[in-house]
VEXZA-987563 format. One line per field, with one value per residue: residue in one letter; x, y, z of N, C-alpha, C, O, CB in turn. Coordinates in steps of 0.05 Angstrom, whole numbers, plus 5000, padded with zeros to 4 digits. Glycine has a CB too. Layout:
N
aa c(A,...)
nc1 c(X,...)
nc2 c(Y,...)
nc3 c(Z,...)
cac1 c(X,...)
cac2 c(Y,...)
cac3 c(Z,...)
cc1 c(X,...)
cc2 c(Y,...)
cc3 c(Z,...)
oc1 c(X,...)
oc2 c(Y,...)
oc3 c(Z,...)
cbc1 c(X,...)
cbc2 c(Y,...)
cbc3 c(Z,...)
***
This chain:
89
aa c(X,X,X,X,X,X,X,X,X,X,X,X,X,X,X,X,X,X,X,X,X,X,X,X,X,X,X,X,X,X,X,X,X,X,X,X,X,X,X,X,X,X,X,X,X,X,X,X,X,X,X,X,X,X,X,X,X,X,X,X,X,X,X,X,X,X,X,X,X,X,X,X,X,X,X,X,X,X,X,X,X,X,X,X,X,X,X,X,X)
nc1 c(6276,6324,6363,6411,6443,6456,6496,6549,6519,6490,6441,6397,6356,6328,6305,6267,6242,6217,6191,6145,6120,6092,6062,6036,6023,5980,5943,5924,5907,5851,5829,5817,5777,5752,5769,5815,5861,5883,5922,5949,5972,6012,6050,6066,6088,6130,6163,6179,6210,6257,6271,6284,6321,6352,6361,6404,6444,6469,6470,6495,6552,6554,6545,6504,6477,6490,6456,6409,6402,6396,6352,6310,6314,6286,6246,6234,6235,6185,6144,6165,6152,6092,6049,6050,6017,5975,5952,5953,5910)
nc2 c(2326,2382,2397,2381,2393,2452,2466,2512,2551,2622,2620,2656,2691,2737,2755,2789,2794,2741,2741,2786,2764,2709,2743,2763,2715,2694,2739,2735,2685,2683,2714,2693,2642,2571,2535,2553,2555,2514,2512,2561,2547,2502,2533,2569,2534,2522,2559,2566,2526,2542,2577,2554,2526,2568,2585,2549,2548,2602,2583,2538,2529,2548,2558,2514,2554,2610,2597,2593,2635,2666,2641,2676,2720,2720,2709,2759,2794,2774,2796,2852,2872,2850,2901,2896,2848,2859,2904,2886,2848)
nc3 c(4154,4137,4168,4182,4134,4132,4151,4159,4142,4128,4167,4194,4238,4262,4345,4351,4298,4299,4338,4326,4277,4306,4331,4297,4270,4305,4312,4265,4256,4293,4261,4222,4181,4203,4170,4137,4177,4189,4147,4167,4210,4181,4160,4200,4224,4189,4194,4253,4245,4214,4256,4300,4278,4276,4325,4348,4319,4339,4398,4398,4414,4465,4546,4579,4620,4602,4545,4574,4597,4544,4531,4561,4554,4505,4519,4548,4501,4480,4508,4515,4458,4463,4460,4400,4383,4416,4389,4330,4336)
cac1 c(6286,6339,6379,6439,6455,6451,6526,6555,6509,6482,6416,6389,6322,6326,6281,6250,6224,6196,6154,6125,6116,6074,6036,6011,5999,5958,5918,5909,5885,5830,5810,5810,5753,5769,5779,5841,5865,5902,5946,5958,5988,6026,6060,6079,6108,6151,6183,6191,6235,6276,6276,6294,6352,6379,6371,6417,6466,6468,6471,6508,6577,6557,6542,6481,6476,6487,6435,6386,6388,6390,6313,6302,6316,6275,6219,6232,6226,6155,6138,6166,6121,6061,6030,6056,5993,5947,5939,5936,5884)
cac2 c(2352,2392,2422,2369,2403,2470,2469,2534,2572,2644,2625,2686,2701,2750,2741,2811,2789,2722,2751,2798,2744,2698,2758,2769,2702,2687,2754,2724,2664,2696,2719,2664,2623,2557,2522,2551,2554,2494,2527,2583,2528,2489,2561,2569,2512,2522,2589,2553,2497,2559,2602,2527,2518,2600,2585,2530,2567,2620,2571,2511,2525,2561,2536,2512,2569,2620,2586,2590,2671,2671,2636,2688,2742,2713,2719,2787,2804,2774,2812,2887,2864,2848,2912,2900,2835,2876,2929,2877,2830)
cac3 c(4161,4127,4188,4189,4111,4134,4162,4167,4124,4139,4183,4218,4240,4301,4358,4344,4272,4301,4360,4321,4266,4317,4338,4265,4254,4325,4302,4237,4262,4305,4244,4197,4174,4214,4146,4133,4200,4181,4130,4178,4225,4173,4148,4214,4236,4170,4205,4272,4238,4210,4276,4312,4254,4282,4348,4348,4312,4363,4420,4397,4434,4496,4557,4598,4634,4576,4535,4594,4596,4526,4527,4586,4542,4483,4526,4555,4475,4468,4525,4494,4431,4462,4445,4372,4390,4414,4362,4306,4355)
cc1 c(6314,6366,6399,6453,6459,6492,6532,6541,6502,6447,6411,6360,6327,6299,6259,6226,6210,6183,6140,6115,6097,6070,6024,6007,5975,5936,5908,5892,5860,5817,5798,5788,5765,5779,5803,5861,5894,5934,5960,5985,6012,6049,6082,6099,6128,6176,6197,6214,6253,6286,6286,6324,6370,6383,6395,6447,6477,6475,6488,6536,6576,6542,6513,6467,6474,6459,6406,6378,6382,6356,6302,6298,6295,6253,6216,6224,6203,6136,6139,6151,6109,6047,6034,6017,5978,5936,5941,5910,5868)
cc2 c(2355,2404,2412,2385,2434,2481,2496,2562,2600,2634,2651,2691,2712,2749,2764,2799,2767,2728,2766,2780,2720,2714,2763,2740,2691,2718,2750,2699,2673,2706,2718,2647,2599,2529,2518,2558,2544,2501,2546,2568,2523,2515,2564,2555,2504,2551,2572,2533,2521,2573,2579,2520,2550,2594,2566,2535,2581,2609,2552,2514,2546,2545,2545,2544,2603,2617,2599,2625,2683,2664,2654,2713,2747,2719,2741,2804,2810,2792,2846,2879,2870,2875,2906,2871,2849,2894,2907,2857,2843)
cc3 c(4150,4136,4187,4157,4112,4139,4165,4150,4137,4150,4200,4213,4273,4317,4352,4323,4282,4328,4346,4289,4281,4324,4321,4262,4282,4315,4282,4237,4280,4291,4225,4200,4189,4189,4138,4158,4203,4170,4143,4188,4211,4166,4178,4226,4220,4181,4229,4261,4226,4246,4301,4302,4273,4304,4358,4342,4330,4389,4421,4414,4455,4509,4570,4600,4611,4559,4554,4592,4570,4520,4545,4563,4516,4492,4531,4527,4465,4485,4529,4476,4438,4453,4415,4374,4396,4392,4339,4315,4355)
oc1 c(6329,6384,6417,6478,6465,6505,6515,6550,6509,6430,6425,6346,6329,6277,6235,6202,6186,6162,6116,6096,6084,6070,6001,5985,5953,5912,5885,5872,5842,5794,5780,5781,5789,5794,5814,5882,5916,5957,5983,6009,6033,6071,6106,6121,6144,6199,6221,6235,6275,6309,6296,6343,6393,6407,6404,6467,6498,6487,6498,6538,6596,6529,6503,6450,6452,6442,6387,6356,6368,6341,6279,6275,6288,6238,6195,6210,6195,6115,6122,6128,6101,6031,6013,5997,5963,5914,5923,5892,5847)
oc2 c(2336,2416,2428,2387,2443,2500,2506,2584,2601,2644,2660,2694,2701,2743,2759,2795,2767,2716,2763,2792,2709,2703,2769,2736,2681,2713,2758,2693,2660,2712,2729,2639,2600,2510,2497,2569,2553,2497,2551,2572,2532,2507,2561,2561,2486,2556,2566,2529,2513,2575,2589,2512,2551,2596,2572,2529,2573,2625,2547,2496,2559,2526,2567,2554,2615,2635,2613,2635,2704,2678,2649,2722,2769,2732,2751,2824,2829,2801,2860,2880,2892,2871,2914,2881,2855,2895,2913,2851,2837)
oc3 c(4152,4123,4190,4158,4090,4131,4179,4147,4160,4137,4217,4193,4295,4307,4349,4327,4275,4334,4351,4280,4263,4346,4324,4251,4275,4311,4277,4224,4269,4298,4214,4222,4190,4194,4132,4150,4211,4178,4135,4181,4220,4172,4177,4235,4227,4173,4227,4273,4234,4254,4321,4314,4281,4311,4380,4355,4338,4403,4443,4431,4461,4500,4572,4585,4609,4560,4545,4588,4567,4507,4548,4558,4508,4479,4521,4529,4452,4476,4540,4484,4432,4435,4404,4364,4377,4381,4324,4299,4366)
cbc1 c(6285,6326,6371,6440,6440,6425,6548,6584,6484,6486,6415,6408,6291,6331,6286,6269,6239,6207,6153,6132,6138,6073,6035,6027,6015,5972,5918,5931,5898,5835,5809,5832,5746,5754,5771,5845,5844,5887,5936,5937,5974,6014,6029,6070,6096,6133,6160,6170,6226,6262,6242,6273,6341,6371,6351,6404,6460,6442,6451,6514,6604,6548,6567,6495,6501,6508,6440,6396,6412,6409,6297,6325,6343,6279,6209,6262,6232,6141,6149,6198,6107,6049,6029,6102,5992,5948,5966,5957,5885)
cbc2 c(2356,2402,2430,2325,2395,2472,2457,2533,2561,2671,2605,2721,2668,2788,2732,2836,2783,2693,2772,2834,2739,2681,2778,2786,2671,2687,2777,2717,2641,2710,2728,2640,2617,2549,2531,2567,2539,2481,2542,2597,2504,2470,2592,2574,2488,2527,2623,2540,2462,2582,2626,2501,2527,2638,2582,2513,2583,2629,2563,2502,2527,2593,2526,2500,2560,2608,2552,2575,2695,2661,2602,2690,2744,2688,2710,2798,2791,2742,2802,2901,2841,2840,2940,2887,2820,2894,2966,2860,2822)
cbc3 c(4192,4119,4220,4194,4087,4155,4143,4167,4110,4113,4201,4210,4235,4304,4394,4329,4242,4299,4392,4322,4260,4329,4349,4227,4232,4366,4299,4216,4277,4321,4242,4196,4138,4242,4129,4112,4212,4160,4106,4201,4231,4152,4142,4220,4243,4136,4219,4288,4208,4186,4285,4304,4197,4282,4361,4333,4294,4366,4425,4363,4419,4503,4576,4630,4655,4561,4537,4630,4608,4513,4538,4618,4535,4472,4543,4570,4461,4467,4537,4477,4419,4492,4451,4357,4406,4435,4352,4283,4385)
***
């Protein structure tokens, strides 16, 4: 993994673009052959190690407590989306 060379670079991936980014690709998988399924996965789990690299950024010098409403909020996000999931599901 690449993240200790990243140092002060411009990372940014807002939480907007990655919920509605796993809601296209869980509707895309639901509608993939289960062949490539696989690939869907690996694709993804190439965003997560980016959107893992921003969050970190974002978080690294506040505290506990901070942090904690910040994952509160991340969810309250995927939760405005969800219809953006439904209508491509």
């Amino acid at each position: 993994m690449q993240l200790n060379y990243l140092g002060n670079s411009n990372v940014d991936f807002p939480s907007e673009i990655w919920a509605k980014t796993v809601y296209s690709f869980i509707a895309e998988f639901h509608k993939t052959p289960t062949f490539f399924r696989e690939r869907l996965i690996d694709a993804l789990r190439v965003l997560w190690i980016g959107r893992v690299a921003a969050f970190l950024k974002e978080t690294w010098e506040i505290s506990r407590e901070e942090c904690e409403e910040k994952i509160i909020g991340e969810a309250r996000i995927f939760e405005k989306l969800k219809p953006c999931l439904i209508e491509k599901y």
